[in-house]
NUDRENDO-417142 format. One record per residue (C-alpha): x, y, z. Coordinates in steps of 0.1 Angstrom, whole numbers, plus 5000, padded with zeros to 4 digits. Layout:
% residues N
XYZ ...
This chain:
% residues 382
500050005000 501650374988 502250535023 501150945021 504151155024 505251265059 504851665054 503451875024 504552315026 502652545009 504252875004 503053234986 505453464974 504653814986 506254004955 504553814927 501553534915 503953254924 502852984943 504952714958 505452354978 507752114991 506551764999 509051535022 508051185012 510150975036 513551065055 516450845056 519150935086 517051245093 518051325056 516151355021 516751454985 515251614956 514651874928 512952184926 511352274896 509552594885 507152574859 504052764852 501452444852 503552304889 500652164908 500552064946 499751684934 502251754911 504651774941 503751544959 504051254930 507151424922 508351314959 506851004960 508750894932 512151034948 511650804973 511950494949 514350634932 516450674962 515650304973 516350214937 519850394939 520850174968 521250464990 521050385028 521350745035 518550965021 515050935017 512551164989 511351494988 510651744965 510152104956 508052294929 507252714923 504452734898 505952994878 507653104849 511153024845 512253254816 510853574838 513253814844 512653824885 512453394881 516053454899 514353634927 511253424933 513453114939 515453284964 512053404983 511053014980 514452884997 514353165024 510753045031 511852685027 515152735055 513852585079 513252295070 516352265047 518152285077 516251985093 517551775068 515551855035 518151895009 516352024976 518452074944 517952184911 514752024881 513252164855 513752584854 516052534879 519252604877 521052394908 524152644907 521652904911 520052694943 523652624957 524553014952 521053134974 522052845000 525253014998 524053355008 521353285033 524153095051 523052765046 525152575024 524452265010 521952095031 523451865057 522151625090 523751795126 526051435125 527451575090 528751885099 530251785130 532251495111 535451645094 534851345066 531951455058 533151815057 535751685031 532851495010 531351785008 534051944994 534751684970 531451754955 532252084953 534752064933 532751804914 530552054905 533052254888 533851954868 533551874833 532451524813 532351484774 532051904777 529251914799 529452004835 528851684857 525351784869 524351904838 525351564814 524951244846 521551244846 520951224804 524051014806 522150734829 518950754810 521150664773 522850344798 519250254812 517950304777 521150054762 520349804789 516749764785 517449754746 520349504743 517649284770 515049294744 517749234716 517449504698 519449584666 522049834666 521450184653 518350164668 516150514658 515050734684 512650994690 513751304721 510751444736 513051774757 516451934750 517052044785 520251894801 518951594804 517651584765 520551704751 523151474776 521351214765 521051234728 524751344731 525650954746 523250804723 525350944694 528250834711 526550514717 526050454680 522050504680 519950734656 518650984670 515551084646 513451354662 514251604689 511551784703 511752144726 509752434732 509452584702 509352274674 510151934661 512851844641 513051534623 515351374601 514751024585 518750954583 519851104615 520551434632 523751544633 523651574678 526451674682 525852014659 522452034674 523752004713 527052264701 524652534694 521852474717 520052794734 520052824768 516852674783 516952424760 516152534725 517252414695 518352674672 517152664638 520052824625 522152514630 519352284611 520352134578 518152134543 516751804543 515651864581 511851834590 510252094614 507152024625 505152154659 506552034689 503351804696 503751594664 506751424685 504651144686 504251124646 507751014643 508850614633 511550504659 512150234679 512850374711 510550694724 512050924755 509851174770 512851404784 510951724800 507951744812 504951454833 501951314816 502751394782 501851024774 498151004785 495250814772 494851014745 497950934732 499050624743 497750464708 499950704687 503350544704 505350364675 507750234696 508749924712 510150084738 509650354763 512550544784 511350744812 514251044811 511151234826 509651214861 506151054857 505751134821 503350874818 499550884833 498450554849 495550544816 498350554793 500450354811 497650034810 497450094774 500850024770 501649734786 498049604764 499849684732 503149494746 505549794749 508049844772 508850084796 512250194813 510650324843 511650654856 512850644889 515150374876 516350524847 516850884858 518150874888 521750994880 521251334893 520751194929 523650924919 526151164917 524751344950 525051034972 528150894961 530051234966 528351354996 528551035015 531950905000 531450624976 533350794949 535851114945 535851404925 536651244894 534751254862 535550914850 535250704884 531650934891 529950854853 531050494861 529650444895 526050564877 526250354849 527050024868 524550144891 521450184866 522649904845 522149704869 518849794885 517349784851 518249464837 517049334872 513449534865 513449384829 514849024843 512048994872 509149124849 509748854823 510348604847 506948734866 504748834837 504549134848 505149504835 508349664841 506549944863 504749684889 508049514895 509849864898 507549954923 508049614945 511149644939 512549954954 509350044973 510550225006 510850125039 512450335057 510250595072 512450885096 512051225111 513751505103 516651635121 515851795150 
């Protein structure tokens, strides 16, 4: 039975229309994790599934440490004060960052921007009382730090791990099925994650057919050249159409599903697959790059039609990855050893989903969920 999460915050900003949350799902050591997004269509339920699937994702990550939470400003993200409203969110969200909720960066949000605010209200990256009086912890810290800093393939390391664990999730659960090489696929999102991802694919040796972002759809039968496409890449991101080739296709952004591939990846924002929908999927395979991008409806319609699904709390879950193993120690600042921890990680949990739901008859999303449900159930740090 899905426990309710252990504390839901509403907060109003008094210098604007936005409207905020944070929902704690379930604390680990007096500790848990997650992104905050800002979006205008951010819901409270939105929040609180957002959260609710942190905590799997933690379980899911092997952690021991940290439990699920999240945080979302509906709000837009390209406003000029967007800056300013997320600062008046994290000063109103203090104290309980300082009782162990440690929020980060999502969609909108910018987690050097967070890192910078914790900075200033002088929080610093959020931490249990036993952390900050052990001097190894202090040094971990540190470590990821630095990490931050860091570069991988061109990317900085927050910006490329989690895209980068979604293209290993997505080569895992494709090799499984025995798929052929240069499999074709279709990007739904060019964010970091999006364009990380379509980036390793490349590398990878798939086809990447069809990127999808704000603004349009661009398609190309043969190919895109990604690594053109990710070079010139606006911030937030957008494609730029300067960098598009003749024999291109651009199309509206919602004719993503209108594209042949093999292998779909919703990579931005939840419920874009929905019952409405569901029927128009071409692929044989879905990868969750998203959080929740798929309604429960949509969801039952797939596993009718026989298509499978990388769930996303397995598959994306390189952004917290790279958190845990440098703030508690598993790994040091370095590029290589990090990217490798995640992959062997989400390799790893995702051939076991796969493995168990053939073995079970059963979709790759109920298994998931038995799987890494959580059972830990703390109180924050007081």
């Amino acid at each position: 039975m899905l426990k309710r999460p252990y504390i839901v915050v509403e907060w109003n900003d008094t210098e604007s229309d936005a409207k905020g949350w944070l929902c704690a799902y379930n604390f680990v050591g007096h500790y848990c994790g997650g992104g905050t997004r800002m979006h205008p269509t951010v819901t409270k339920e939105e929040v609180i599934r957002l959260a609710t699937t942190m905590g799997y994702k933690y379980k899911a990550c092997e952690s021991q440490t940290t439990g699920g939470c999240k945080g979302g400003i509906a709000y837009d993200y390209k406003a000029p004060d967007a800056k300013d409203v997320l600062r008046r969110y994290l000063t109103a969200m203090a104290p309980y960052i300082k009782a162990g909720v440690s929020i980060g960066g999502d969609l909108g949000v910018d987690y050097a921007d967070v890192l910078e605010i914790l900075d200033d209200l002088g929080i610093g990256l959020p931490q249990t009382k036993a952390m900050r009086n052990d001097p190894k912890f202090q040094q971990y810290i540190k470590n990821h730090d630095d990490a931050c800093a860091m570069r991988y393939d061109g990317f900085l390391m927050y910006d490329m791990i989690t895209g980068y664990g979604c293209a290993f999730a997505l080569d895992e659960a494709w090799k499984f099925k025995g798929g052929a090489t240069g499999a074709r696929v279709v990007l739904q999102g060019f964010g970091c994650v999006g364009a990380s991802l379509a980036y390793c694919l490349d590398k990878m040796g798939y086809k990447v057919v069809g990127i999808a972002d704000a603004n349009c759809l661009v398609a190309c039968a043969d190919g895109l050249d990604v690594k053109k496409l990710v070079a010139t890449r606006k911030p937030k991101g957008e494609l730029d159409p300067e960098a598009f080739e003749p024999q291109y296709q651009v199309m509206k952004n919602t004719e993503w599903l209108d594209i042949d591939c093999d292998i779909l990846v919703p990579a931005a924002l939840e419920d874009v697959i929905r019952a409405d929908n569901a029927d128009q999927v071409k692929a044989s395979l879905v990868v969750e790059a998203a959080n929740i991008p798929t309604t429960a409806e949509a969801d039952e319609i797939l596993r009718r039609r026989g298509i499978d699904i990388a769930v996303d709390f397995v598959s994306n879950m390189g952004g917290i990855r790279i958190y845990e193993a440098l703030v508690f120690g598993i790994v040091g600042p370095v590029p290589e050893d990090i990217v490798r921890d995640t992959e062997t990680i989400i390799r790893r949990a995702t051939r076991r989903v796969f493995e168990e739901a053939k073995r079970q008859g059963k979709s790759q999303r109920e298994v998931a969920r038995e799987l890494f449900e959580p059972d830990v159930f703390d109180t924050p740090d007081i």
